[in-house]
N, C-alpha and C positions, 0 to 999 in steps of 0.2 A: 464439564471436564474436557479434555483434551480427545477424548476418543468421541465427543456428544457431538462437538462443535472444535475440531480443529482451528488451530490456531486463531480462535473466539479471543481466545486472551490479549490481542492487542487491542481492537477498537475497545474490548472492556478495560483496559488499562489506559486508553483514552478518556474516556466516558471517568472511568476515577480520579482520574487530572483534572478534568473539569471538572467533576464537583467538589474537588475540594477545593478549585478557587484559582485553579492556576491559567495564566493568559496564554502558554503554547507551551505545548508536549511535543516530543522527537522520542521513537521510536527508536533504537539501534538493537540488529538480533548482535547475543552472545558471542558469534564470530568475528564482529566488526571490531578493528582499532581505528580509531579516530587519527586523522593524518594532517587536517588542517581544520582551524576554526568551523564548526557547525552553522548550516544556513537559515539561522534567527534573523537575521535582517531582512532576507527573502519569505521567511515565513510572515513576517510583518508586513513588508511590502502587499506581497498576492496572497496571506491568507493562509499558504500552507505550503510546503517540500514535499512533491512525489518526482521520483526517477522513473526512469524509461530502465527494463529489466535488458532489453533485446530481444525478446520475441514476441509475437502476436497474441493475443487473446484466445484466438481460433487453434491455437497451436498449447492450449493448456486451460479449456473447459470442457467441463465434461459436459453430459446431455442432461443431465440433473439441474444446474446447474445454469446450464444456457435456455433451460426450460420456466424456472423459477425465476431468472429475472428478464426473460422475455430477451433472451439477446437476440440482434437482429443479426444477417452475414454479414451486411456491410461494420457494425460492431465488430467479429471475429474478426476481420482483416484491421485492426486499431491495436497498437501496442499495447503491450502488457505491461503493468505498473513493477518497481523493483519493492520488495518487503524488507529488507534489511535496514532499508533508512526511510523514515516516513515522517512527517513533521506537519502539527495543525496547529495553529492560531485561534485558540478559543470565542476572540473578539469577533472573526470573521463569519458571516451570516454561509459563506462558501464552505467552510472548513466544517462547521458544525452540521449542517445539510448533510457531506458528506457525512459524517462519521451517525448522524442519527439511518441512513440509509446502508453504510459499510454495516453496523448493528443488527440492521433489521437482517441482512441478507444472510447474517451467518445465523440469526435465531431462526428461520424459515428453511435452514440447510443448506443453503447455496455455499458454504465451504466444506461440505464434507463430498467425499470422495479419497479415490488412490492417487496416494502422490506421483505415480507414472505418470498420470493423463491429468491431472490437475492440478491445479496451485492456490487453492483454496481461498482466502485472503487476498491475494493479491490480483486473481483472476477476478473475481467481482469487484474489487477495488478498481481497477480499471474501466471496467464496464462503467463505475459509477460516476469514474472521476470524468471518464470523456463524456457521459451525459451532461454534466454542471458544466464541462467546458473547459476545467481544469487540466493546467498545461503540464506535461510532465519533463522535467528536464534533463541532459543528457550527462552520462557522466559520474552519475554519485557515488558507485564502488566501483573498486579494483576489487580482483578476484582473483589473490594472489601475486605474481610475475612483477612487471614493472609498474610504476604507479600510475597512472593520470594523471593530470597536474588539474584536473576539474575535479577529480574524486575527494571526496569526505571521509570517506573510509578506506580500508582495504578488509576486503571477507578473508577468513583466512579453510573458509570450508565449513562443511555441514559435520 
């Protein structure tokens, strides 16, 4: 559930795209409207779409958390992935890495905690993506106001 393993439900709604056969999955939370064509070509290309959120890692783990997957400080000062738009490439040896290690982290607890201090999903999500090396790119939502002409989406709020 939702209270066991906070927001568990996406790498497991990954993990169910892949086994039922499909070559890339895109994440969008319920906020998001879609503003221009979605980045499948990119996910082809490098494997998978993750955004840069705009803040650090160190600025939204908690000690549980940073404790479980061994983050280091140099890690905390490493941006934070955005969760609203996430995109894997099933085919990619990169994409699947991740998402079998995004998996483990939330079965082991590394997403739970208070939403104040942590960002459950998206904080180990980054930890994991800048371990593989995986680049995050800038831009993918607006959040509200004027659009970005880089953004995929616009959030319209929690």
């Amino acid at each position: 559930t939702h209270e066991q393993v906070p927001y568990g439900f996406k790498p497991a709604a990954f993990s169910l795209a892949h086994s039922l056969g499909y070559d890339q999955a895109i994440w969008l939370d319920a906020s998001c409207r879609v503003v221009k064509p979605l980045p499948w070509d990119q996910m082809e290309t490098h494997g998978y779409y993750l955004g840069l959120e705009g803040w650090l890692i160190g600025q939204w783990c908690n000690a549980t958390a940073a404790s479980l997957l061994e983050v280091t400080d140099a890690e905390m000062g490493l941006p934070l992935m955005e969760g609203k738009i996430i995109g894997l490439d099933f085919r990619s040896e990169v994409a699947l890495e991740f998402l079998a290690l995004w998996s483990h982290a939330a079965m082991i607890g590394g997403f739970k905690g208070d939403w104040q201090t942590h960002r459950h999903d998206i904080t180990c999500g980054a930890v994991i993506a800048h371990r593989l090396g995986m680049r995050l790119t800038e831009h993918p939502v607006t959040l509200g106001g004027v659009t970005h002409p880089d953004s995929y989406v616009v959030a319209g709020g929690m």
